[in-house]
C-alpha positions in Angstrom: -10.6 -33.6 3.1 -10.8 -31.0 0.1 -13.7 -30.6 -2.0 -13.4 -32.6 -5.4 -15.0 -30.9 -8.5 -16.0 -33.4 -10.5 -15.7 -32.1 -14.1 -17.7 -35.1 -15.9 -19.3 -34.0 -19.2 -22.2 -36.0 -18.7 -23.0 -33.1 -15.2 -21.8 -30.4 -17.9 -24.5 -31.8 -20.2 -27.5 -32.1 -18.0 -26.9 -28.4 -17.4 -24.5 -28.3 -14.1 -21.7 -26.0 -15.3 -18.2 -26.2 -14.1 -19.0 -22.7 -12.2 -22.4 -24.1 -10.7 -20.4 -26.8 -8.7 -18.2 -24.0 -6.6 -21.7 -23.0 -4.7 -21.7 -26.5 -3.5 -18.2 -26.2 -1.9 -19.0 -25.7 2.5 -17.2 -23.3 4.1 -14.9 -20.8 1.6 -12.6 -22.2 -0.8 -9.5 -20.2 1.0 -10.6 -22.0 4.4 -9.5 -25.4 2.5 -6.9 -25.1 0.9 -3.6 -24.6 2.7 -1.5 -21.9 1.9 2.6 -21.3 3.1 1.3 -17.9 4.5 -1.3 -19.7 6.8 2.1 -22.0 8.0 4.4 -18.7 8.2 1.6 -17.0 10.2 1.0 -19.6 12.4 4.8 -20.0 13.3 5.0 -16.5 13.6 2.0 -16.2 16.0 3.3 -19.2 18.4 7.0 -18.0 18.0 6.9 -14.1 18.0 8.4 -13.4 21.3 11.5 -15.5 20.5 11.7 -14.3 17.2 12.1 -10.8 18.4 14.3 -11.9 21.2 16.4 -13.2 18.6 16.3 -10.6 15.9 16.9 -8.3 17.8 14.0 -6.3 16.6 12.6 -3.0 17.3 9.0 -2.9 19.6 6.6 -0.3 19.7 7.7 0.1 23.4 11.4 0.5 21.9 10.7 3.3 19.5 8.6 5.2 22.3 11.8 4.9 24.7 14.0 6.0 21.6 12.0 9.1 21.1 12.1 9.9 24.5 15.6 9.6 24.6 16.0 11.2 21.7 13.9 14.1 22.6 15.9 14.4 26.0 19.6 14.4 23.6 17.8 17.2 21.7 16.5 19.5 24.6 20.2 18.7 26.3 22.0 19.6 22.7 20.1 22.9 22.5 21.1 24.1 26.1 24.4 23.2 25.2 24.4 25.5 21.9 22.5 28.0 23.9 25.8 28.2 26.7 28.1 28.0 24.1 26.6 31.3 22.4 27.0 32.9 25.4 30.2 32.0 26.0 31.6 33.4 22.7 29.9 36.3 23.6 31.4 36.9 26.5 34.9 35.7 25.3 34.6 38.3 22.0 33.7 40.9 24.8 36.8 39.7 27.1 38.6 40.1 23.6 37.1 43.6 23.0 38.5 44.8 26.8 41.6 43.2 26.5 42.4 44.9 23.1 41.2 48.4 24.1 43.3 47.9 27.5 46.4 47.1 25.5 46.0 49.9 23.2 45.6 52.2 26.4 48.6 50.8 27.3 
């Protein structure tokens, strides 16, 4: 199943290195041997949608309906700011009439 380097020192003697023996490996070394990321990513890949079901995690689609939403809050906030400027502007003016009215008074 996995390639066996055979370290015998009669190979290392008839000029076969330890090093020289790697080329003979088919296929890449990482390709066989099995790793815990290769497991996790395959879980991962087969079980994503449940995963983030479960989690409760945040999608790309999520954050674009956030910002949206977010952008809407922020328009809506501003108007808001905007009318209450102008209604302390008109309530300091009400102020002002009433004040010079009493005074006339």
């Amino acid at each position: 199943m996995y390639p066996v380097i055979n370290q015998n020192p009669e190979q290392n003697a008839t000029g076969t290195s330890f090093w020289d023996q790697f080329s003979h490996i088919q296929g890449t070394i990482e390709s066989c041997i099995p790793t815990f990321d290769k497991s996790l990513d395959a879980y991962f890949d087969q079980n994503f949608a449940a995963i983030v079901e479960e989690w409760d995690l945040v999608t790309d689609s999520d954050l674009h309906k956030l910002e949206t939403r977010l952008a809407a809050v922020s328009d809506e906030i501003s108007s808001l700011y905007a009318g209450k400027m102008t209604i302390e502007s008109r309530a300091e003016k009400l102020e002002n009439l009433i004040s010079s009215l009493e005074k006339s008074l």
